[in-house]
SEBA-271802 format. One record per residue: residue number from 1; residue in one letter; chain; z, y negated, x of N, C-alpha, C in turn. Coordinates in pm, 1 decimal. Atoms other than C-alpha are relative to their C-alpha. Layout:
BEGIN
pt nr:NUM rest:A kette:A n.Z:Z n.Y:Y n.X:X ca.Z:Z ca.Y:Y ca.X:X c.Z:Z c.Y:Y c.X:X
...
//
This chain:
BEGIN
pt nr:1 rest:X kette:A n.Z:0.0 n.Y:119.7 n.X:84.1 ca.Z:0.0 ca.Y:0.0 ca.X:0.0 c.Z:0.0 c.Y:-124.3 c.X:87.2
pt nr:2 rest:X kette:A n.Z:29.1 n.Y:141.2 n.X:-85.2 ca.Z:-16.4 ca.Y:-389.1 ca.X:120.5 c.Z:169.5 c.Y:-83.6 c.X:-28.9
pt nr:3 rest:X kette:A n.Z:-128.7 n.Y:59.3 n.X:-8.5 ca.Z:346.0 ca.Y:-430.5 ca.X:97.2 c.Z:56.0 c.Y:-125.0 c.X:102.8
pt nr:4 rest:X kette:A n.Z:-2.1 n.Y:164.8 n.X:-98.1 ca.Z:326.8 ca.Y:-667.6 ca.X:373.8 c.Z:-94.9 c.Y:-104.3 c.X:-12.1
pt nr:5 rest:X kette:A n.Z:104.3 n.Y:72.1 n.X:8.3 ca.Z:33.0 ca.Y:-802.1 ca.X:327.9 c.Z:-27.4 c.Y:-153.1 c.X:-117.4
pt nr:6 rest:X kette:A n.Z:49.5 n.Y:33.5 n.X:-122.4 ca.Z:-28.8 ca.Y:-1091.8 ca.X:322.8 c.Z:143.7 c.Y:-20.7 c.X:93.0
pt nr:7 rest:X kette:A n.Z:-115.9 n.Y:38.3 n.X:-133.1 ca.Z:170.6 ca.Y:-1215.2 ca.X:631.0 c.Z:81.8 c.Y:-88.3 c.X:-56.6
pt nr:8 rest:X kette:A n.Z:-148.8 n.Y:68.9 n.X:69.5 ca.Z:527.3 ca.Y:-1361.7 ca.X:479.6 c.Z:-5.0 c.Y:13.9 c.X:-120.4
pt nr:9 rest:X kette:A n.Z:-38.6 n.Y:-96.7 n.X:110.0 ca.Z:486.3 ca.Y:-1176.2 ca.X:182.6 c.Z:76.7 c.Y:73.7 c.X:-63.8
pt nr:10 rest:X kette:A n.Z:-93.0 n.Y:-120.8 n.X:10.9 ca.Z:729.1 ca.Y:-951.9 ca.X:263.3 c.Z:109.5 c.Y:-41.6 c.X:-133.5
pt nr:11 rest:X kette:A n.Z:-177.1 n.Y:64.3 n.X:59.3 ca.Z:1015.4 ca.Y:-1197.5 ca.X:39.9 c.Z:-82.6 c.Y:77.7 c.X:-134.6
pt nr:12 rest:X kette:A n.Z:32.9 n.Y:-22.8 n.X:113.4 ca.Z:744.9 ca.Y:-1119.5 ca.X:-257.2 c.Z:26.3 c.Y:138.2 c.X:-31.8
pt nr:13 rest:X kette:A n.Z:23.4 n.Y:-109.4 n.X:35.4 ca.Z:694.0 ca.Y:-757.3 ca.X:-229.5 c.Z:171.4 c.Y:74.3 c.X:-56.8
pt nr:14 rest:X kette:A n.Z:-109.0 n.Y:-50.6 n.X:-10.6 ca.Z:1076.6 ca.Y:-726.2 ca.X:-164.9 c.Z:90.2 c.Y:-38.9 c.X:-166.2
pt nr:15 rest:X kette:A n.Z:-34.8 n.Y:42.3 n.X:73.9 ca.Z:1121.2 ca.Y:-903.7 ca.X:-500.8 c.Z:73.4 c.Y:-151.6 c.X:-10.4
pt nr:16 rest:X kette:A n.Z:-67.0 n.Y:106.5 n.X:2.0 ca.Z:1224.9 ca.Y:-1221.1 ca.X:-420.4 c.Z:-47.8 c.Y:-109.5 c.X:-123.2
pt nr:17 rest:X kette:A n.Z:50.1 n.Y:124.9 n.X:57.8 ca.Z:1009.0 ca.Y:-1427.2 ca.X:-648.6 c.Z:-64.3 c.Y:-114.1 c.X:66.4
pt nr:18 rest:X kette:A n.Z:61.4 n.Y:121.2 n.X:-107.8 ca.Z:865.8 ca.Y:-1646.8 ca.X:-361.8 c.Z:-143.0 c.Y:27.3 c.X:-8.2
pt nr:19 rest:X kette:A n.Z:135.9 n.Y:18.8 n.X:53.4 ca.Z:524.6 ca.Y:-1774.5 ca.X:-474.2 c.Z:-90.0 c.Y:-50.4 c.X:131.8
pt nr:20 rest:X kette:A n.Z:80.0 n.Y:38.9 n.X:-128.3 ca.Z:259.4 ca.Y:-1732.9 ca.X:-220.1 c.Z:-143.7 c.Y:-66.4 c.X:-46.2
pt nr:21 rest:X kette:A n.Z:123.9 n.Y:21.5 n.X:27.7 ca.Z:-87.5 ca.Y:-1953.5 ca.X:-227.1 c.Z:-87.8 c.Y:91.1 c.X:95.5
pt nr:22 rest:X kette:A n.Z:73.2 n.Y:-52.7 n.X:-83.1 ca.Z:-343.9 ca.Y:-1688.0 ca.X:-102.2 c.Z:-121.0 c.Y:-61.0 c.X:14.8
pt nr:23 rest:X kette:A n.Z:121.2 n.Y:70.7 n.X:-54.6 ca.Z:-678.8 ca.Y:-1749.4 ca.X:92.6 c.Z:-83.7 c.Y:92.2 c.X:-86.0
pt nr:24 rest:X kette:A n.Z:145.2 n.Y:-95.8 n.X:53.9 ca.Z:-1009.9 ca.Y:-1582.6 ca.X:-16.1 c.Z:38.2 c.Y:111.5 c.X:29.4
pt nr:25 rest:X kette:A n.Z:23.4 n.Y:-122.8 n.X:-57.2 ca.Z:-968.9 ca.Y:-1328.5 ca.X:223.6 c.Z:162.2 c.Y:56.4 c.X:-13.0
pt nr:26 rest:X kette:A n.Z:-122.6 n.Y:-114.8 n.X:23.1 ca.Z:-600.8 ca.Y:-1220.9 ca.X:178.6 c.Z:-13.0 c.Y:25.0 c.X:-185.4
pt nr:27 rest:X kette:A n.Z:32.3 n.Y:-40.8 n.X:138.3 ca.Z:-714.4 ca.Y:-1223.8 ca.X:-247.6 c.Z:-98.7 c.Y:139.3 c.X:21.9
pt nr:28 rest:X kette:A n.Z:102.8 n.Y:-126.7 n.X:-3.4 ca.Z:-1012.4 ca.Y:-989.4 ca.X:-147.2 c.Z:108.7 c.Y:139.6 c.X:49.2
pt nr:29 rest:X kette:A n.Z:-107.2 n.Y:-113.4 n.X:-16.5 ca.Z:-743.9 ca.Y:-774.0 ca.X:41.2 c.Z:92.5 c.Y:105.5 c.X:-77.2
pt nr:30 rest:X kette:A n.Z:-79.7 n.Y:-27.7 n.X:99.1 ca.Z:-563.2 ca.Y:-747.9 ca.X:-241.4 c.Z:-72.6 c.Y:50.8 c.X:-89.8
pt nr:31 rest:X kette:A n.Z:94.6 n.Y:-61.4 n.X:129.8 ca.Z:-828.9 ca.Y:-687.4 ca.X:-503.5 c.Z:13.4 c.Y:170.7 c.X:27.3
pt nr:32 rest:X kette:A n.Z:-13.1 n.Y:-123.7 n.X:2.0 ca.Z:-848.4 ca.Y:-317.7 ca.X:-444.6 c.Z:110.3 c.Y:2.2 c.X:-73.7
pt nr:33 rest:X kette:A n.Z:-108.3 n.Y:-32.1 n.X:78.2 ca.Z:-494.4 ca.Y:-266.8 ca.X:-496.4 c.Z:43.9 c.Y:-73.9 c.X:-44.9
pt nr:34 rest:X kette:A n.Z:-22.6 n.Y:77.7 n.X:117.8 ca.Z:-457.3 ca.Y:-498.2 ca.X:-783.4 c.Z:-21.7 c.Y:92.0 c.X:-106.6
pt nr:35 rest:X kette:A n.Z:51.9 n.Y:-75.4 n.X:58.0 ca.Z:-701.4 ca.Y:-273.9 ca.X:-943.6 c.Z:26.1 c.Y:144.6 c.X:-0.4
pt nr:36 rest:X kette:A n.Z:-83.6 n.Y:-142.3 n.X:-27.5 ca.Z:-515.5 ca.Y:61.6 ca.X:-823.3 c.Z:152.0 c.Y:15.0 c.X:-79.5
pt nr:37 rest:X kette:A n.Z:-139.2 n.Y:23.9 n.X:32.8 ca.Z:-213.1 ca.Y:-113.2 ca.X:-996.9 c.Z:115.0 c.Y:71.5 c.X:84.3
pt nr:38 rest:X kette:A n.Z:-64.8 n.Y:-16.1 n.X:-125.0 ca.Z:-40.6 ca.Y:-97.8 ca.X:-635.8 c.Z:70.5 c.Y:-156.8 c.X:49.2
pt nr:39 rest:X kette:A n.Z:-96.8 n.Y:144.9 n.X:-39.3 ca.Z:70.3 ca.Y:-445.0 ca.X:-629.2 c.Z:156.6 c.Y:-24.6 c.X:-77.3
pt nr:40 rest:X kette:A n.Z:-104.7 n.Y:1.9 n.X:57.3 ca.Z:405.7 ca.Y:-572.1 ca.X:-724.0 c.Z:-30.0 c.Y:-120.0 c.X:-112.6
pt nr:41 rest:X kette:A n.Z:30.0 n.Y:117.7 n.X:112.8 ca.Z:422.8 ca.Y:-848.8 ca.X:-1035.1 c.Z:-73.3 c.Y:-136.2 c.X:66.5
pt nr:42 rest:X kette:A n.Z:20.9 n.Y:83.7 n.X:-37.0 ca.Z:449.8 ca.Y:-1088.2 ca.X:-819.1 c.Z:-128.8 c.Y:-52.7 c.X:68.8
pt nr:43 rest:X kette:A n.Z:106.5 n.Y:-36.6 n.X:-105.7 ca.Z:165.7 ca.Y:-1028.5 ca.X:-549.9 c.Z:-139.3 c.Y:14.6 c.X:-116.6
pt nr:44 rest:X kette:A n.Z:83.7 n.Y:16.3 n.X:108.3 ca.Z:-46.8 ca.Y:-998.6 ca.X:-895.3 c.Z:-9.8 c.Y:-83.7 c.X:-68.7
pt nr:45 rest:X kette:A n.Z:8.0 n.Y:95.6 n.X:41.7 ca.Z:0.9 ca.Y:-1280.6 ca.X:-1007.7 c.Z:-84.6 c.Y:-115.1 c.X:98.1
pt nr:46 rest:X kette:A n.Z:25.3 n.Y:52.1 n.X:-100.3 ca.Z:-88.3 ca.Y:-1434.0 ca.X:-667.9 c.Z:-152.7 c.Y:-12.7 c.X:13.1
pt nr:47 rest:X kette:A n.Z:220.0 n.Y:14.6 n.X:12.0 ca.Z:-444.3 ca.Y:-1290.8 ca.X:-710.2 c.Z:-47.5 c.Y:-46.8 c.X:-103.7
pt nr:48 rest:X kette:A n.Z:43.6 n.Y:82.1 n.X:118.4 ca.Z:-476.8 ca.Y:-1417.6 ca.X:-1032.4 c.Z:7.9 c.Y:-81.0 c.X:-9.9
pt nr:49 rest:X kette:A n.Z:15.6 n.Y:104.2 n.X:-37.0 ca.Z:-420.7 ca.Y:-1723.7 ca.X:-999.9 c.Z:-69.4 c.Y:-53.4 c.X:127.7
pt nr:50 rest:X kette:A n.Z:122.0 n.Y:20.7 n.X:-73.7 ca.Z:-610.2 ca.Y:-1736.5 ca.X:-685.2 c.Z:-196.6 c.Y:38.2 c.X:-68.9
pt nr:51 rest:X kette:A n.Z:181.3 n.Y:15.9 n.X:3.9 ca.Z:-933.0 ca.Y:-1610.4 ca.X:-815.4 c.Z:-0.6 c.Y:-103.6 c.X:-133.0
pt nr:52 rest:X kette:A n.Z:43.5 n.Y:56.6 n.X:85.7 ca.Z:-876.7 ca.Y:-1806.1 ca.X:-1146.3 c.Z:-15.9 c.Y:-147.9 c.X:46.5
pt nr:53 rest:X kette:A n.Z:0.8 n.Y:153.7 n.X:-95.3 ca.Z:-866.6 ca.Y:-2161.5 ca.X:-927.8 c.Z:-98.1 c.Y:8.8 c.X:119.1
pt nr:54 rest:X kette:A n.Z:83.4 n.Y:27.6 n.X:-119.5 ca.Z:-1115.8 ca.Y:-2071.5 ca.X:-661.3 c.Z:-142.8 c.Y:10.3 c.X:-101.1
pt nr:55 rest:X kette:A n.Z:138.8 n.Y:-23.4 n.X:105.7 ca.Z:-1478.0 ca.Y:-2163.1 ca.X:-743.1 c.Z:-87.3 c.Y:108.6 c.X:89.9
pt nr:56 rest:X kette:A n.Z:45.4 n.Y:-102.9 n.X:-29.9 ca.Z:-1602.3 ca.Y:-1854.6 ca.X:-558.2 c.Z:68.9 c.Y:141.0 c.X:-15.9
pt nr:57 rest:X kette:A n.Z:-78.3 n.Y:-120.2 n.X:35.7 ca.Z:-1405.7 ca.Y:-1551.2 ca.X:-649.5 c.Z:-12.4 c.Y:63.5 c.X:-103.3
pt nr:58 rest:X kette:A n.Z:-39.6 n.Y:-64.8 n.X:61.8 ca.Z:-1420.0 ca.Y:-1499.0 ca.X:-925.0 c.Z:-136.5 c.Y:112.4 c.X:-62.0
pt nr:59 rest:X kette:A n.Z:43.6 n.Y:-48.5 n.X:15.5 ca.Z:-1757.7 ca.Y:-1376.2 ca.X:-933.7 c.Z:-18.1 c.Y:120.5 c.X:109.8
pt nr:60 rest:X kette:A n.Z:5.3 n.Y:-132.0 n.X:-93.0 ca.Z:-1713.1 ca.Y:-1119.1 ca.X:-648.6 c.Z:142.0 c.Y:92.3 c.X:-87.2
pt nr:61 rest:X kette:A n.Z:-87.0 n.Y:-28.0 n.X:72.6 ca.Z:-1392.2 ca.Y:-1040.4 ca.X:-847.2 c.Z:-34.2 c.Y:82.3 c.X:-132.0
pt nr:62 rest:X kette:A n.Z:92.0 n.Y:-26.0 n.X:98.2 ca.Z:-1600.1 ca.Y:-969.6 ca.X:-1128.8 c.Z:-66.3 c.Y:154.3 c.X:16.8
pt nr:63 rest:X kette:A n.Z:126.5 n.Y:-138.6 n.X:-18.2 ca.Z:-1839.3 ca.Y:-717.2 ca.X:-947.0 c.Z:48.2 c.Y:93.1 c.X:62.3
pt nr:64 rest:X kette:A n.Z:-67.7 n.Y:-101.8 n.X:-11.9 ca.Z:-1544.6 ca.Y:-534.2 ca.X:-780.6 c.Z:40.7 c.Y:21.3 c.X:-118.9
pt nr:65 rest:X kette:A n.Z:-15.8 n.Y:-14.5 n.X:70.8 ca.Z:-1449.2 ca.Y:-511.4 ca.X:-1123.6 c.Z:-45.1 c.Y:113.4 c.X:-77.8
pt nr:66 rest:X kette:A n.Z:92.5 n.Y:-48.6 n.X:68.7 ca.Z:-1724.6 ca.Y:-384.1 ca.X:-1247.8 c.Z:-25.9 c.Y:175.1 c.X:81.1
pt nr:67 rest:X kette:A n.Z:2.5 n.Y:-110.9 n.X:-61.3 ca.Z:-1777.6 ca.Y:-121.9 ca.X:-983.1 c.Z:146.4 c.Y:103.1 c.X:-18.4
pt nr:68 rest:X kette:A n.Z:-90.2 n.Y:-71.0 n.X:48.9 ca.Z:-1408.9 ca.Y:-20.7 ca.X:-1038.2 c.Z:-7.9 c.Y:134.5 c.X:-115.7
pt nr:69 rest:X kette:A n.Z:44.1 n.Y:-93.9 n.X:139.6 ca.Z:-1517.4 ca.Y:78.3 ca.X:-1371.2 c.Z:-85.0 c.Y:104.1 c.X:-35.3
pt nr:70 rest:X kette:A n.Z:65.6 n.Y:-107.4 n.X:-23.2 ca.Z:-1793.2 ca.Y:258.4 ca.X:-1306.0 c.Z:36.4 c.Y:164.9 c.X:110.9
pt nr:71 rest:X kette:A n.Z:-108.0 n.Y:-100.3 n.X:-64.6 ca.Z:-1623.3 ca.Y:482.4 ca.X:-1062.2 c.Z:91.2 c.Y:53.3 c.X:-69.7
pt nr:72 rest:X kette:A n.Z:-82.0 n.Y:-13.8 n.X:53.7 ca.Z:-1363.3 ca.Y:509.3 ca.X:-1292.6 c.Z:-47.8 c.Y:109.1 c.X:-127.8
pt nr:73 rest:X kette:A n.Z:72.7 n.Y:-86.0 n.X:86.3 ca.Z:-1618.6 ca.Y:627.6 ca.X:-1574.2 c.Z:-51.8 c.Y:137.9 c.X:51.9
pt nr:74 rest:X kette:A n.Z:77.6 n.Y:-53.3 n.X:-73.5 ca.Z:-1786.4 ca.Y:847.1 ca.X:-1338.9 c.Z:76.0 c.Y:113.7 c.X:24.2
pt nr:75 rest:X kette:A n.Z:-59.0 n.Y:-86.7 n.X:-33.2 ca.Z:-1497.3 ca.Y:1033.0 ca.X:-1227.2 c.Z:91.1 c.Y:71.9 c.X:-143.8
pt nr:76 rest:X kette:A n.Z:-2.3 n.Y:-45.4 n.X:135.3 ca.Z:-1386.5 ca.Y:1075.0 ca.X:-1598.8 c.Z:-134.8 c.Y:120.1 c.X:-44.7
pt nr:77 rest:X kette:A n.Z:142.1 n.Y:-56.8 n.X:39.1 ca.Z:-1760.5 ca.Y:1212.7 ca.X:-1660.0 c.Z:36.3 c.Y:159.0 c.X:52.2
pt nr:78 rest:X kette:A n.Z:6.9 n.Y:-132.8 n.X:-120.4 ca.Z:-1687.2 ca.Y:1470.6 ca.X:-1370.8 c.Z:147.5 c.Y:91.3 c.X:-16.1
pt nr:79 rest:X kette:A n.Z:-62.4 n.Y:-37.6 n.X:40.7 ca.Z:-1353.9 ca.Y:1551.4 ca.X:-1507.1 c.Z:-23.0 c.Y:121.1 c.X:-130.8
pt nr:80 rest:X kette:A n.Z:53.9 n.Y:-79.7 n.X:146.6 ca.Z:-1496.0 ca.Y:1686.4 ca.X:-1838.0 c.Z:-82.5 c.Y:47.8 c.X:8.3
pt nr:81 rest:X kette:A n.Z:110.1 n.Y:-161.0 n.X:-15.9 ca.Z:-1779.6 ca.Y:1874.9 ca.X:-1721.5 c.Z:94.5 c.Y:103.4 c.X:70.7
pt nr:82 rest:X kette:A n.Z:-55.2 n.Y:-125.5 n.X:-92.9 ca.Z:-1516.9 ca.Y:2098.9 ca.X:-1489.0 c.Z:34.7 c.Y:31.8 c.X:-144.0
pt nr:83 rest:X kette:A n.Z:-85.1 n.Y:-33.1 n.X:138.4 ca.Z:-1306.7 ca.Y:2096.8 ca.X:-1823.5 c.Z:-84.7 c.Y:100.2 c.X:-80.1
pt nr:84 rest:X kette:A n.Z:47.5 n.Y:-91.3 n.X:122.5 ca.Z:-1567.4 ca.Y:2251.7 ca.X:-2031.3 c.Z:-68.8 c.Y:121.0 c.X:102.2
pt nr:85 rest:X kette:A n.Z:68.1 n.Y:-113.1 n.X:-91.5 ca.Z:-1699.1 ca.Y:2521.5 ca.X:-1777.8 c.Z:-88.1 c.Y:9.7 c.X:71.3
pt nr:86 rest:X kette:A n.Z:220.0 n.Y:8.6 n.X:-78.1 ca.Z:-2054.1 ca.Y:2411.1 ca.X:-1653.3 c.Z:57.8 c.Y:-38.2 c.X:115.8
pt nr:87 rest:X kette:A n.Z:4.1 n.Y:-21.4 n.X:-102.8 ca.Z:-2097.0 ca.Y:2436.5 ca.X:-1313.6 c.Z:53.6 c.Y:62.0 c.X:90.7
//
C-alpha cells in the first residue's frame, strides 16, 4: 500500500487528520490505490480534491477510471465462464 506516500503523509495515513495539498504526480500515485480502495479516508479525500481543482487531471483520472472498469468487467466475464464449466 502507499501508506507513506506521499512524503509527510505519514500523520494522514496514521489518522491524524492532517490535510495534505497533493501534486499531479503524487495524485497519479495514488489513483491506483484509490481505485483498489487501499487508501485511508483521508489520503482519499486528498485525491479528490486534487483532481477536482486541477485543470488537467481529471481527464487522465477519467481514463484510469475507465480502464479500471473494464478490467474489472473483464475479470468478472472470466469468472463466470470458469463458473459454468466451458473451458
Amino acid at each position: 500500500t502507499s501508506a507513506s506516500w506521499p512524503p509527510g503523509a505519514g500523520d494522514i495515513a496514521g489518522g491524524a487528520g492532517v490535510m495534505v495539498a497533493l501534486s499531479c504526480a503524487e495524485a497519479r500515485d495514488l489513483a491506483s490505490d484509490l481505485l483498489d480502495g487501499e487508501l485511508g479516508p483521508d489520503l482519499e479525500r486528498a485525491v479528490d480534491e486534487h483532481v477536482t481543482g486541477c485543470p488537467t487531471c481529471p481527464s487522465l483520472y477519467r481514463a484510469l477510471l475507465a480502464v479500471h472498469h473494464e478490467l474489472e468487467r473483464l475479470r468478472h466475464e472470466e469468472e463466470l465462464g470458469e463458473g459454468s464449466g466451458a473451458g
